[in-house]
C-alpha angles and dihedrals in degrees: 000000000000116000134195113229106196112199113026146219106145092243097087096030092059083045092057097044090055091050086046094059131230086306100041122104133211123201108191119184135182136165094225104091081201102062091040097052081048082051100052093049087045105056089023078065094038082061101206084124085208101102122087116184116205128189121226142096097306082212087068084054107214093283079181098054096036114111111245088255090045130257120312098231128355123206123199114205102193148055104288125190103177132031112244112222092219089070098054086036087051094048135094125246106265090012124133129244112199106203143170104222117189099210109190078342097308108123106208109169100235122198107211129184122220110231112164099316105322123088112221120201121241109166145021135208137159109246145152142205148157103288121246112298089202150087098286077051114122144166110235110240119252155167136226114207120174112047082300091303096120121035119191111190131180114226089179129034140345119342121257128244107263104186115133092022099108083058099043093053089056087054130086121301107244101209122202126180118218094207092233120126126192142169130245127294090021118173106227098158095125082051091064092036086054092051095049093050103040108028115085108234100025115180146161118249127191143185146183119254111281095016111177090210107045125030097204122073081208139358148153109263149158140242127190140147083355098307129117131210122184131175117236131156133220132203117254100174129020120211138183094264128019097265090059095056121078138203147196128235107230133192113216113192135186128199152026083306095042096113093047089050100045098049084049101055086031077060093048092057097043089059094038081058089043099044114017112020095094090029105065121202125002129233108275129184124195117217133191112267094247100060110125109235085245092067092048127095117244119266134082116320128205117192114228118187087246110026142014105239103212097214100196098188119189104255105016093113105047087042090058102036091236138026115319112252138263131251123207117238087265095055119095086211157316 
């Protein structure tokens, strides 16, 4: 087999090339020259001889180096928020591409299988790395209220309207429960993962340490007609050891709107509790940027510059009515 290792290092690679076996071949590329010529001293001491290090823009994958069928896995080493077409074009049929997706801002590594066109997911894990050095790297937009006491960032799609937030966040704290009550170090990760790819106007929030407006130093929230919703939790219970403490998923809301957007993403937790909570992630396909709604499945979409992620979560139908809609590339998410 011969795999693509985007972002380098040597490590991994070497890694790669002895699970690959004496005719395996690793291509590693990076866009630093330092950490390729690092690279380069480093493997040329490990001694498999099976590791080339290129540098170039990884999102541009290594089209010289890449088999005539493609290349037979493809990892990707560092925070990516878009999939670069390169890395599904460059990748055999039924091959594997490894990646660490930030998803609203999330990064689960994601391990999708090229069938045709179109990347199916095939497994899930919570992960995190440096972000892309090159040129699909960006700096999410965002906006600092309060005195810079309270930052929103959009880590997908198009920023929100933040007019009448300063005030708002000056107003009174509309509080809902969400009536879910968990112990202590309690994985909610597809929780975040659910609210990034079903609530409208899905955004990131953060705040310093002690802050006296927000309770939470970051959380998943929400912002629409100049209202803001976040998601917090409060103890209910304390216990010897963190298993034995619980606590309560609370919605805190600014705003004129404050009650609406809180009883939505209240809503959102409470499903996510009801349908996905035991099931894990859902089945998810990338396709290219360009596909038409009417050639997706049905499920959540979230646009990606490069690519449309089909999000099928257990329970979004039959919560609707009918098929959940569908976002256009610009959107964060439906």
């Amino acid at each position: 087999m011969t795999v693509l290792e985007v972002g380098s290092g040597g490590y991994n690679a070497e890694l790669l090339a002895h699970v690959l076996g004496d005719r395996g071949r690793v291509i590693t590329v990076d866009v630093d020259p330092y950490v390729v010529h690092r690279t380069w001293r480093l493997c040329a001491e490990a001694g498999s001889g099976r590791v080339t290090a290129v540098l170039s823009d990884g999102g541009l994958g290594a089209p010289a180096h890449a088999p005539a069928n493609g290349f037979d896995g493809v990892m990707i080493t560092h925070n990516a928020v878009d999939i670069a077409p390169a890395w599904r074009d460059q990748l055999a049929q039924g091959a594997r591409l490894v990646v660490p997706l930030e998803v609203g801002g999330h990064t689960r590594s994601i391990t999708l299988v090229r069938r045709g066109d179109v990347l199916h997911a095939e497994h899930w894990t919570y992960c995190g790395f440096v972000r892309d050095r090159g040129a699909a790297g960006r700096t999410a937009p965002a906006v600092r209220l309060a005195d810079g006491e309270v930052t929103v960032r959009w880590e997908d799609g198009v920023p929100g309207d933040t007019a009448g937030l300063e005030e708002a966040l000056r107003g009174p704290r509309h509080e809902v429960s969400t009536g879910l009550v968990v112990p202590g170090m309690f994985n909610f990760e597809t929780l975040q993962v659910y609210a990034a790819t079903t609530l409208p106007g899905f955004c990131r929030l953060a705040a310093p340490e002690g802050s006296k407006l927000v309770a939470q130093q970051d959380a998943p929230a929400m912002l629409a007609d100049g209202s803001l919703a976040y998601l917090t939790h409060v103890q209910v219970k304390d216990g010897p050891v963190p298993v034995d403490r619980r606590y309560e998923f609370v919605i805190h809301a600014f705003g004129p709107a404050a009650a609406e957007l809180a009883a939505r993403f209240a809503a959102c937790v409470q499903n996510w509790d009801r349908y996905v909570r035991k099931s894990g992630y859902p089945p998810m396909s990338v396709y290219p940027a360009a596909t038409p709604d009417d050639q997706l499945p049905a499920g959540d979409v979230l646009g990606k510059p490069s690519a449309r992620l089909v999000l099928q979560w257990p329970g979004r139908i039959s919560l609707t009515g009918e098929d959940a809609s569908v976002a256009s590339p610009t959107q964060g998410a439906v």
